[in-house]
MARLUMBA-722824 format. One record per residue (C-alpha): residue number from 1; residue in three letters; x, y, z. Coordinates in nm, 3 decimals, padded with zeros to 5 digits. Each point is the difference from the previous one (the first is absolute). Last residue first. Layout:
+-----+-----+---------+---------+---------+
:   i :  aa :       u :       v :       w :
+-----+-----+---------+---------+---------+
: NUM : ala :       X :       Y :       Z :
...
+-----+-----+---------+---------+---------+
//
This chain:
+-----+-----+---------+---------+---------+
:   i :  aa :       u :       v :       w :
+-----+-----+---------+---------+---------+
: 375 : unk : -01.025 : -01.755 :  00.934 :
: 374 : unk :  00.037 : -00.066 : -00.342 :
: 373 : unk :  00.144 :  00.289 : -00.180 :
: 372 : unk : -00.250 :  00.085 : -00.279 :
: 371 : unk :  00.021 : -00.063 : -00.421 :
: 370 : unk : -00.064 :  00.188 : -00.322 :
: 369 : unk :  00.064 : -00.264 : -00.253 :
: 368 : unk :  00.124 :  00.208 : -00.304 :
: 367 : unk :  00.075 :  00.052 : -00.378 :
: 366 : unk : -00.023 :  00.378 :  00.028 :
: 365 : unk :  00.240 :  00.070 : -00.271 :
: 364 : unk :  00.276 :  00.134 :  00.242 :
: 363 : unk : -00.045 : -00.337 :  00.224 :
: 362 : unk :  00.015 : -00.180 : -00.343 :
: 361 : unk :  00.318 :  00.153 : -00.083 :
: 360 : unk :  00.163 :  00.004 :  00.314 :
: 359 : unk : -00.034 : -00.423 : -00.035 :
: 358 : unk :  00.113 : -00.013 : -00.337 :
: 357 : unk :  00.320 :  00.225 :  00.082 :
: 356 : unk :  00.016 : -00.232 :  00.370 :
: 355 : unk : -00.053 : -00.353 : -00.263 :
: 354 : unk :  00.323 :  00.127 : -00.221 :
: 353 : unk :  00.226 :  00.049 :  00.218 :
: 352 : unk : -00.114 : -00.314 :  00.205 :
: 351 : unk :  00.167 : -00.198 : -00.282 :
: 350 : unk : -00.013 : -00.348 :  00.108 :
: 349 : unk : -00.093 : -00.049 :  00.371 :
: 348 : unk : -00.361 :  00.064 : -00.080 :
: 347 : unk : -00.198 :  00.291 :  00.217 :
: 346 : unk : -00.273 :  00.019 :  00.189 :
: 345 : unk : -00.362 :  00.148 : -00.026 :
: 344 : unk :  00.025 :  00.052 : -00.409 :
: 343 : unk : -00.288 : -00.144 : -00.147 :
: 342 : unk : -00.230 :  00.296 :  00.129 :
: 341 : unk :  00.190 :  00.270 :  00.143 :
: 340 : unk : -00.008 : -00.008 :  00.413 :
: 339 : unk : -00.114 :  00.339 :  00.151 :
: 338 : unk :  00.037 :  00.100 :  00.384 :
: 337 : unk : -00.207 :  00.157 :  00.258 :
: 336 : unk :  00.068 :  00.025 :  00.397 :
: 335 : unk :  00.217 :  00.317 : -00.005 :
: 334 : unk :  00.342 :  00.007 : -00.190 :
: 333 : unk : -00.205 :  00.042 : -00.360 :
: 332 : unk :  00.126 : -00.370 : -00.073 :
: 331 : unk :  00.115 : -00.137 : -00.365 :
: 330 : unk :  00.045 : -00.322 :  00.061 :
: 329 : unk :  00.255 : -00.257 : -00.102 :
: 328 : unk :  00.062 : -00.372 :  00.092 :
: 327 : unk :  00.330 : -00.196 : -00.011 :
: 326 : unk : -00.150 : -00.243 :  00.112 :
: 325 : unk : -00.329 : -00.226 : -00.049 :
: 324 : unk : -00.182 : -00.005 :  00.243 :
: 323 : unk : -00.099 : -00.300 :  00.206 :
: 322 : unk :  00.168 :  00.053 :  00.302 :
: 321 : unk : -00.167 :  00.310 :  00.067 :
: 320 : unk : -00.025 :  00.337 : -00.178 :
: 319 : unk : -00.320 :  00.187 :  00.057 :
: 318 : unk :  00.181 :  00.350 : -00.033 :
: 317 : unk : -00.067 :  00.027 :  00.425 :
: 316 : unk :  00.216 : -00.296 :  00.012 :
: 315 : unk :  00.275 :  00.165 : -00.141 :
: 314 : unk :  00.026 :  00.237 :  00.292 :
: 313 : unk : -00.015 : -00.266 :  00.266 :
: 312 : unk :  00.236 : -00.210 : -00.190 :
: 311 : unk :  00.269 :  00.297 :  00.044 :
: 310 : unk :  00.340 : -00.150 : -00.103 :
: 309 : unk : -00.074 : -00.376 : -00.074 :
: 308 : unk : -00.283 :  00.130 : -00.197 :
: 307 : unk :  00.247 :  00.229 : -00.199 :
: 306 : unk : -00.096 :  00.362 : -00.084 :
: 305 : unk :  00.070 :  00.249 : -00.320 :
: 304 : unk : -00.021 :  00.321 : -00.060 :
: 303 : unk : -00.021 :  00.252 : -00.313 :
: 302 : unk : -00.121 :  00.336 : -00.017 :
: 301 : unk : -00.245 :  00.125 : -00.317 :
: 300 : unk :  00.081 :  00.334 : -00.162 :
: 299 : unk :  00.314 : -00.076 : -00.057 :
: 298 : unk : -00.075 : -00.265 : -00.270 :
: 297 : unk :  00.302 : -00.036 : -00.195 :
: 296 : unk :  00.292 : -00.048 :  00.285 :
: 295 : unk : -00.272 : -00.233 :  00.170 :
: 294 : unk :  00.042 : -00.220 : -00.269 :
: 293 : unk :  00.367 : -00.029 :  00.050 :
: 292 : unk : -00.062 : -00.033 :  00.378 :
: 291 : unk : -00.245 : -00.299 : -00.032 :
: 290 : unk :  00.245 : -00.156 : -00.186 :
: 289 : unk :  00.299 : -00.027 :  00.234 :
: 288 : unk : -00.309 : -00.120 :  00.292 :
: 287 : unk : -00.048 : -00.303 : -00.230 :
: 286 : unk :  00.383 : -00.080 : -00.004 :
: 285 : unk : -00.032 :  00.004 :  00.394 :
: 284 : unk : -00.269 : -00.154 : -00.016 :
: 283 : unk :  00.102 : -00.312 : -00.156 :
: 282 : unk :  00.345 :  00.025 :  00.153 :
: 281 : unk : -00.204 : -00.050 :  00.371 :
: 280 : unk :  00.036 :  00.264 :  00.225 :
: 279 : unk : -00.355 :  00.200 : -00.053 :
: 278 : unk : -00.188 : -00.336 :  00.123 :
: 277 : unk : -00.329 : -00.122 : -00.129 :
: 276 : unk : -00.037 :  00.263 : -00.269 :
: 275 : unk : -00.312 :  00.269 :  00.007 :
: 274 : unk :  00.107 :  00.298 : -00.224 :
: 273 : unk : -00.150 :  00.347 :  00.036 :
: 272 : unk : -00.088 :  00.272 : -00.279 :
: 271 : unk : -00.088 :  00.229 :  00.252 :
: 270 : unk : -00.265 :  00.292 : -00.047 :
: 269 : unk :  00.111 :  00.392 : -00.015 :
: 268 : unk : -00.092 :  00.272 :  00.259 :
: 267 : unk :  00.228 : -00.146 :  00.246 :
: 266 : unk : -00.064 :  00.096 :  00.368 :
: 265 : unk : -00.079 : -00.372 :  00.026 :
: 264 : unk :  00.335 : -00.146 : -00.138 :
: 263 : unk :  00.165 :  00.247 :  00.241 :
: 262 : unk : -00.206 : -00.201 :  00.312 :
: 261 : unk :  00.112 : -00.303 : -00.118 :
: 260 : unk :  00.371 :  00.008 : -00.011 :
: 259 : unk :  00.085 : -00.080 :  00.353 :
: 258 : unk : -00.257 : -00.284 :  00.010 :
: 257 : unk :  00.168 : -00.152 : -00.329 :
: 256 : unk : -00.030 : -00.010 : -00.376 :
: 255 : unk :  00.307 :  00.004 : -00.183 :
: 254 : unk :  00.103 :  00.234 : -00.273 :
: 253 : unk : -00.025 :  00.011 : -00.352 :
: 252 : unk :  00.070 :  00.349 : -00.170 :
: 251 : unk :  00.185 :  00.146 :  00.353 :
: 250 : unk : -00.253 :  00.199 :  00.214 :
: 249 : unk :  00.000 :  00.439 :  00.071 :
: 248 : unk :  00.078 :  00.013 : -00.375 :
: 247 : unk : -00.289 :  00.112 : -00.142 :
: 246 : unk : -00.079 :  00.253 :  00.296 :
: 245 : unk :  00.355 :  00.161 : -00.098 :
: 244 : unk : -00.036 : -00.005 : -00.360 :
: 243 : unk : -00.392 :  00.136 :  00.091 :
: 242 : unk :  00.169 :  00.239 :  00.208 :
: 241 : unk :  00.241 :  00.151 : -00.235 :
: 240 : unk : -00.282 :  00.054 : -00.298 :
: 239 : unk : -00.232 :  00.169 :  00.214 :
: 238 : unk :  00.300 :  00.225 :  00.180 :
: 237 : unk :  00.151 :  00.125 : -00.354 :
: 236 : unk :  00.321 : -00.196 : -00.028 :
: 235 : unk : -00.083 : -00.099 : -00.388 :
: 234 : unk :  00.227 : -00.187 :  00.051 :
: 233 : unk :  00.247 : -00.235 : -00.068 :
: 232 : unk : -00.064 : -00.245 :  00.270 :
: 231 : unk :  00.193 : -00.375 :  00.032 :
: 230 : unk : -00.072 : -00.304 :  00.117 :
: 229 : unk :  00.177 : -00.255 :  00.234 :
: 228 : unk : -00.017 : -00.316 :  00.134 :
: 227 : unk :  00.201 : -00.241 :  00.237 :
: 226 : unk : -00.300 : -00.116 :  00.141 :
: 225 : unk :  00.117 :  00.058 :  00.359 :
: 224 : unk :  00.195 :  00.355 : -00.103 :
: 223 : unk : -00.318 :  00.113 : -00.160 :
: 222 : unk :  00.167 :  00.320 : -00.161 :
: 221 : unk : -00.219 :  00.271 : -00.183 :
: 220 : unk :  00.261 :  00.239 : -00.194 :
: 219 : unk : -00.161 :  00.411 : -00.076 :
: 218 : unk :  00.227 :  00.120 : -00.306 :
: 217 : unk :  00.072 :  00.387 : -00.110 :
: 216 : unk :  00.239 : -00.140 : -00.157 :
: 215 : unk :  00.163 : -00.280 : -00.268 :
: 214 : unk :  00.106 : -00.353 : -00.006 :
: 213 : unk : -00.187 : -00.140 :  00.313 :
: 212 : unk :  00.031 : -00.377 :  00.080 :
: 211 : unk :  00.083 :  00.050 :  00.391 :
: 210 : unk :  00.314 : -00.205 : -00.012 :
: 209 : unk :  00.130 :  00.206 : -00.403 :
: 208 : unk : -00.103 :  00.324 :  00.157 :
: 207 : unk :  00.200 : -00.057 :  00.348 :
: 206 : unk :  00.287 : -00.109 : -00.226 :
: 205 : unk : -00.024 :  00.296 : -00.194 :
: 204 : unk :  00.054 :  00.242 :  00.318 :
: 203 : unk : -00.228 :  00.141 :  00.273 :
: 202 : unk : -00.038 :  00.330 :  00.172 :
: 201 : unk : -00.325 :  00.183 :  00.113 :
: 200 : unk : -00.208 : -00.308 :  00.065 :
: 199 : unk : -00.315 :  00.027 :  00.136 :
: 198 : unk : -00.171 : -00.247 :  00.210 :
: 197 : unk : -00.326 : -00.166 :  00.096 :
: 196 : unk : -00.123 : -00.281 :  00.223 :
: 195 : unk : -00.342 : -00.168 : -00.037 :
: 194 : unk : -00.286 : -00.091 :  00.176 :
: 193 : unk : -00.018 :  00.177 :  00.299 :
: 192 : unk :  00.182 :  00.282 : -00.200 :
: 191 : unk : -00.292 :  00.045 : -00.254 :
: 190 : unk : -00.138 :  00.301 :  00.071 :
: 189 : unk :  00.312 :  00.174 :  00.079 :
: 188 : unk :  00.153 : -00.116 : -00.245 :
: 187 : unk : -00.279 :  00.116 : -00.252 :
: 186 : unk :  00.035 :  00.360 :  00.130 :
: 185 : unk :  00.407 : -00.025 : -00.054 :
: 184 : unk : -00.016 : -00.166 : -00.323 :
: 183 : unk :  00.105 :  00.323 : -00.262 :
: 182 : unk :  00.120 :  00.189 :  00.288 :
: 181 : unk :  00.274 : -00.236 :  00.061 :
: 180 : unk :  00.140 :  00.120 : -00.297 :
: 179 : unk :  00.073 : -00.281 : -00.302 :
: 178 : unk :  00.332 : -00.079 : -00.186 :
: 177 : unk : -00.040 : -00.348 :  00.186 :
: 176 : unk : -00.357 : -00.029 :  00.185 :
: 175 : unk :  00.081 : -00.323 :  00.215 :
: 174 : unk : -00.365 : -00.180 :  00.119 :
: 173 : unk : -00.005 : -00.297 :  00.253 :
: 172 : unk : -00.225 : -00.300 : -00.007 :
: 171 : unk : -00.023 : -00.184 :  00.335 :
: 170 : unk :  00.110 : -00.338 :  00.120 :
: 169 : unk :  00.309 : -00.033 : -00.058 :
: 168 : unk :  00.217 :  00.223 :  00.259 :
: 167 : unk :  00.037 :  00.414 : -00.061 :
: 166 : unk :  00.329 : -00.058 :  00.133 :
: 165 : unk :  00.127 : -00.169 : -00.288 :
: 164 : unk : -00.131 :  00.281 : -00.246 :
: 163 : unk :  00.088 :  00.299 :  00.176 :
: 162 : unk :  00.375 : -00.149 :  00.065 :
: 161 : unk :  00.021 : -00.026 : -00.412 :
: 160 : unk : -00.123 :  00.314 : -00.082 :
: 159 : unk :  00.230 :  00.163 :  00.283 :
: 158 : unk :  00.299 : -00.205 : -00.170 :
: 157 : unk : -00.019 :  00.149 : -00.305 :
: 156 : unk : -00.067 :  00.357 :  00.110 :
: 155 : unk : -00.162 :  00.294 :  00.121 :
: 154 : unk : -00.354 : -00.155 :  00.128 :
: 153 : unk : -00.297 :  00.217 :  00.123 :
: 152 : unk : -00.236 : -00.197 :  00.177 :
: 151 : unk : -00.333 :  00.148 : -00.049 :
: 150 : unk : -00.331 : -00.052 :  00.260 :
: 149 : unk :  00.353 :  00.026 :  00.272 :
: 148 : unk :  00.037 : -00.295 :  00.250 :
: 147 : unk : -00.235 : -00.065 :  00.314 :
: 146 : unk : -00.348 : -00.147 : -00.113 :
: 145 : unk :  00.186 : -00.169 : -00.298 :
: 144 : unk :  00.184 : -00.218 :  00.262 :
: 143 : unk : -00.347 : -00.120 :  00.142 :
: 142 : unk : -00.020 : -00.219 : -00.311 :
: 141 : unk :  00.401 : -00.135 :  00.080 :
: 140 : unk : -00.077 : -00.050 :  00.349 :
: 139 : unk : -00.341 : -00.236 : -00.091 :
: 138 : unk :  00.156 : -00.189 : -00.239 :
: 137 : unk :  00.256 : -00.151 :  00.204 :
: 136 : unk : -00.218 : -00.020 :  00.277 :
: 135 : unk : -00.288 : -00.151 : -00.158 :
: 134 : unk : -00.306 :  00.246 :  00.040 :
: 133 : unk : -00.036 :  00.101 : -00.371 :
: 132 : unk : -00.179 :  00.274 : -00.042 :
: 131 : unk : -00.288 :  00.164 :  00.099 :
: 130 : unk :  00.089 :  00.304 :  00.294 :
: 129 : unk : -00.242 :  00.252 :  00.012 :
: 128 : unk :  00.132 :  00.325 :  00.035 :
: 127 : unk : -00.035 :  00.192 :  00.351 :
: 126 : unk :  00.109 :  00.392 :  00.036 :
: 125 : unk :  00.162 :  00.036 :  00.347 :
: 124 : unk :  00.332 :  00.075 : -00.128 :
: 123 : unk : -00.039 : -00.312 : -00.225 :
: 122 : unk : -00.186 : -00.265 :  00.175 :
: 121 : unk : -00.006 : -00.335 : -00.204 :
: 120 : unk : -00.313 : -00.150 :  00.048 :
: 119 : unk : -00.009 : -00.375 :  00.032 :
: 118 : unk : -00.361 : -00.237 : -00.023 :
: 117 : unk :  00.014 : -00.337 :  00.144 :
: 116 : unk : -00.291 : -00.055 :  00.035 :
: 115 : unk : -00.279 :  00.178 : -00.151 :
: 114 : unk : -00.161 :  00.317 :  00.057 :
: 113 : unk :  00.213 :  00.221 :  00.096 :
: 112 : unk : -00.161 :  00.359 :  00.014 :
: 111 : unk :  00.282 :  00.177 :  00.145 :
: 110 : unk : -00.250 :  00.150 :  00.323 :
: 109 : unk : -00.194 : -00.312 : -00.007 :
: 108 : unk :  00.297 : -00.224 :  00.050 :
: 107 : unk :  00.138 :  00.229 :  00.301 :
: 106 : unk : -00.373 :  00.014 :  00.177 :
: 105 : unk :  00.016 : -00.348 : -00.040 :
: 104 : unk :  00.313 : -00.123 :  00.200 :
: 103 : unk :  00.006 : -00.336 :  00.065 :
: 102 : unk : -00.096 : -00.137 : -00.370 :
: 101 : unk :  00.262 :  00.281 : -00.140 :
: 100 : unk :  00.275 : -00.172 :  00.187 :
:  99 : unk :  00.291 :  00.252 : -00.024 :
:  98 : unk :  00.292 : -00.038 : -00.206 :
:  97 : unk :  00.302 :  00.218 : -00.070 :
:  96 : unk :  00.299 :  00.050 : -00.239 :
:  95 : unk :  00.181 :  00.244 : -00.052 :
:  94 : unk :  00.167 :  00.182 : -00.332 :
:  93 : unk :  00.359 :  00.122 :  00.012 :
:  92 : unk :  00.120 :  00.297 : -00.200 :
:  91 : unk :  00.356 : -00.096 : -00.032 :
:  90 : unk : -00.104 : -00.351 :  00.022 :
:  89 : unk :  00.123 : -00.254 :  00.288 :
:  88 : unk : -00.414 :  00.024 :  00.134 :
:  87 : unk : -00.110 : -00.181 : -00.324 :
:  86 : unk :  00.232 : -00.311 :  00.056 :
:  85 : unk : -00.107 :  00.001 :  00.342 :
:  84 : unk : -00.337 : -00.041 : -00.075 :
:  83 : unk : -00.032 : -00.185 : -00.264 :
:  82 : unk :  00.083 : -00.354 :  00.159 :
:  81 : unk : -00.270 :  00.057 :  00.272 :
:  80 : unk : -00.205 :  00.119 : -00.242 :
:  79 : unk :  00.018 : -00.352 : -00.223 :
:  78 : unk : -00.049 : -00.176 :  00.341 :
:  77 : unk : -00.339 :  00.184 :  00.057 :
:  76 : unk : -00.130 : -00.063 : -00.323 :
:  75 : unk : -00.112 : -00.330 :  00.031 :
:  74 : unk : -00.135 :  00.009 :  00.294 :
:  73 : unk : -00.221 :  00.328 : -00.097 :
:  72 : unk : -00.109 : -00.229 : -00.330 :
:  71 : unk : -00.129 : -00.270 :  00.267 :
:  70 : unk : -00.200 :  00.272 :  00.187 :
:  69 : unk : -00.107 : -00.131 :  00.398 :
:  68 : unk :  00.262 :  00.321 :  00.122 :
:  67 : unk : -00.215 :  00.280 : -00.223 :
:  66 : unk :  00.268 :  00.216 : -00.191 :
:  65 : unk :  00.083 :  00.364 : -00.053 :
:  64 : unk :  00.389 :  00.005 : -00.150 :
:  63 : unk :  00.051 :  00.360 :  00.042 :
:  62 : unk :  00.329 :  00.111 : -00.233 :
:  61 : unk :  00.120 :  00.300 :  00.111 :
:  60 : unk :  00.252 :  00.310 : -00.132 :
:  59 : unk :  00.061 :  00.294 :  00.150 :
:  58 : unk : -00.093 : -00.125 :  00.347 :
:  57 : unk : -00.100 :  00.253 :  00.251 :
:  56 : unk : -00.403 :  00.038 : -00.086 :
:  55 : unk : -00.015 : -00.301 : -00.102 :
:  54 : unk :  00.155 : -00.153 :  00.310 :
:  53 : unk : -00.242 :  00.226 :  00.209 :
:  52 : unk : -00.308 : -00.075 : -00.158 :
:  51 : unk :  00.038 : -00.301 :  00.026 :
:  50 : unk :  00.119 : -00.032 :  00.388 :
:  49 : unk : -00.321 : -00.044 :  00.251 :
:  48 : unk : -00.202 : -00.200 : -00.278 :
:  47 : unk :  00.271 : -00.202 : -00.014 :
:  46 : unk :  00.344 : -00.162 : -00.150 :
:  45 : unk :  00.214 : -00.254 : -00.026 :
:  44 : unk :  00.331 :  00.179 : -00.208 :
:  43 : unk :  00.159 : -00.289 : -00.181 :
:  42 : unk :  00.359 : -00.021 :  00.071 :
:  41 : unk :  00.300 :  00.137 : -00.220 :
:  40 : unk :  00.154 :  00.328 :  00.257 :
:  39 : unk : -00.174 :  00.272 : -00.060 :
:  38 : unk : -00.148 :  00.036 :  00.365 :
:  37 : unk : -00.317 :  00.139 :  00.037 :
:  36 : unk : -00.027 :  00.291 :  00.322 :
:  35 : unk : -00.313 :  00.091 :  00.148 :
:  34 : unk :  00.088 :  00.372 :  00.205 :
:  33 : unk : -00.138 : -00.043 :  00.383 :
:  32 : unk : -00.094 :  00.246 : -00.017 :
:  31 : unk : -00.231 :  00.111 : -00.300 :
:  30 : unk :  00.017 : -00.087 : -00.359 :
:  29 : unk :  00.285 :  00.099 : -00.238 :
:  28 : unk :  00.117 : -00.345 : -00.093 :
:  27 : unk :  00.337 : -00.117 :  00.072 :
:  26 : unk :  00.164 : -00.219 : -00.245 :
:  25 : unk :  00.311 : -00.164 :  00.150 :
:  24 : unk :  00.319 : -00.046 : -00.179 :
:  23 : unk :  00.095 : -00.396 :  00.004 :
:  22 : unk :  00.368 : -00.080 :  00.193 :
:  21 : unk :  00.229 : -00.149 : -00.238 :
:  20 : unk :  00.022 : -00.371 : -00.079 :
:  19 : unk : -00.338 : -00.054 : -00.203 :
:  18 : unk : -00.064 : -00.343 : -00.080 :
:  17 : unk :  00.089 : -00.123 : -00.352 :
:  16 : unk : -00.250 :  00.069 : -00.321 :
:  15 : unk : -00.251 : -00.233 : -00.156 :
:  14 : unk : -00.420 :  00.088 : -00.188 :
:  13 : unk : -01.928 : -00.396 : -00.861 :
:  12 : unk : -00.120 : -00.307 : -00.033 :
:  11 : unk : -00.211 :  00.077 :  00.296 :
:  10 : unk : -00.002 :  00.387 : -00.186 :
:   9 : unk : -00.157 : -00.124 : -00.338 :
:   8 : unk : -00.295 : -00.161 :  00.194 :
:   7 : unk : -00.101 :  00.371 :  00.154 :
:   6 : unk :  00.054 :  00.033 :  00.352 :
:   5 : unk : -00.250 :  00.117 :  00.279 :
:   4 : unk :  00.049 :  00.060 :  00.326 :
:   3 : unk :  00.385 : -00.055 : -00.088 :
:   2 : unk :  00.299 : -00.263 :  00.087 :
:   1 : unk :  00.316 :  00.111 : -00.206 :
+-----+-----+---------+---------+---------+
//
């Protein structure tokens, strides 16, 4: 996204078949002649002549507003364009539109975008900025929580199962078993951009023995792409439900990326983060095991980790070059300051185990280097 005036942490910072039936037509309640938006898979171009209108008539609308000389609006147009008419075959459709925000001033004052591209999902005229991921793939199944119930109720087996495929990989999803909706409705609703949530109402052994319950009331977190899961016994008062759910909202180790970075900075706690060369080698791979066994017994700290061959440009800002020694860890407050523990900047090959406990230990002891991104 190209703003006025960006913060260092923000520059690092979908397909379906053509539609064979004639597309309904959207026809907005403005004066003769009527303005009418077809709902047929294309991107909407529109104006300062037509906003108002398509919002106005369209239940659901995602406004792409772009400037044509942005690099990050290039890139996104083709994801859109593969969106689109994957999001219009739903049984409550959403649409998608652009209009050229540089052109058009009055329009980019008036939704105070101010930054390129910026989308704003349009919900019966109420707009809801849009900050996921912008992939297509990822991008349809985020702006699927916009349009399915806060609560999924699930009767059996198979329902569990068919909730958890289609709610994808990327995402953590929540399945109260034994539970009323009540108990998490307010916090899904809260938390539906990030999440998806479910109750199940009828479920046998088998479905306690896969999720890794043995008793109820239980709340299940599922990270489908880390192939983890945890499990809530209550209390199930709303302080104690949320910070399970908040806790959860990223896998014990995960990997640092663009898409990721903006939850790592609405974090409260500091990152435990890894430096390797490359996240696919065996090495790391091993190393990466580890990390998520420690993070299992220090929750209150997340854990990350970055290759230089994956994101150089966010390594570099760590002060890592050729000459450093990898694997390296930090401890970084996800801003522009980070902490190395004396004698312990990177790790050994033999028993890493051992060096992340000593290295937690020392960071918990106050054995620091307090450190700044270099810019």
């Amino acid at each position: 996204m190209h703003r006025l005036k960006l913060p260092l942490l923000h520059l690092l910072l979908l397909t379906a078949a053509a539609a064979i039936w004639s597309p309904p037509l959207i026809t907005a309640s403005s004066a003769s002649p009527p303005v009418k938006f077809p709902v047929d898979g294309t991107v909407l171009e529109l104006n300062d002549s037509n906003i108002d209108d398509a919002i106005a008539s369209i239940d659901n609308l995602l406004v792409d507003f772009y400037a044509p000389w942005c690099g990050h609006c290039k890139r996104l147009s083709p994801e859109l364009d593969v969106a689109a008419p994957v999001l219009a075959k739903w049984d409550v459709p959403i649409v998608i539109a652009k209009l050229d925000a540089d052109k058009y001033t009055k329009i980019r004052y008036k939704y105070r975008v101010q930054g390129y591209p910026t989308l704003k999902l349009f919900m019966h005229g109420v707009p809801v900025d849009y900050e996921g991921p912008r992939k297509a793939e990822s991008l349809i199944k985020q702006l699927r929580k916009f349009v399915i119930p806060d609560v999924s109720l699930l009767e059996s087996d198979s329902a569990i199962d068919n909730f958890v495929l289609a709610a994808g990989k990327q995402f953590p999803i929540f399945i109260g078993f034994g539970l009323n909706e009540t108990v998490i409705g307010s916090l899904a609703w809260k938390y539906k951009e990030k999440s998806g949530f479910a109750v199940a109402r009828g479920f046998s052994e088998e479905v306690m023995v896969k999720y890794g319950f043995d008793k109820v009331p239980a709340l299940v977190s599922i990270h489908p792409g880390y192939n983890e899961q945890h499990v809530f016994y209550g209390p199930f008062e709303d302080d104690f439900v949320e910070d399970y759910i908040r806790q959860n909202q990223l896998p014990l180790s995960f990997p640092l990326n663009v898409d990721i970075l903006k939850q790592v900075g609405e974090e409260k706690r500091e990152v435990v983060l890894t430096i390797v060369d490359d996240v696919s080698d065996e090495k790391s791979l091993k190393l990466i095991r580890t990390l998520k066994s420690a993070a299992s017994a220090n929750r209150d700290l997340l854990f990350s980790y970055v290759g230089v061959k994956q994101w150089e440009a966010f390594t570099d800002t760590f002060d890592v070059n050729k000459n450093t020694k990898l694997p390296r860890l930090v401890v970084w407050d996800g801003n522009e300051k980070y902490f190395l523990v004396a004698g312990l900047e990177s790790l050994d090959e033999e028993d890493q185990g051992s060096q992340i406990s000593r290295f937690l230990e020392g960071y918990r002891a106050g054995q620091t280097i307090a450190k700044k991104w270099v810019k």
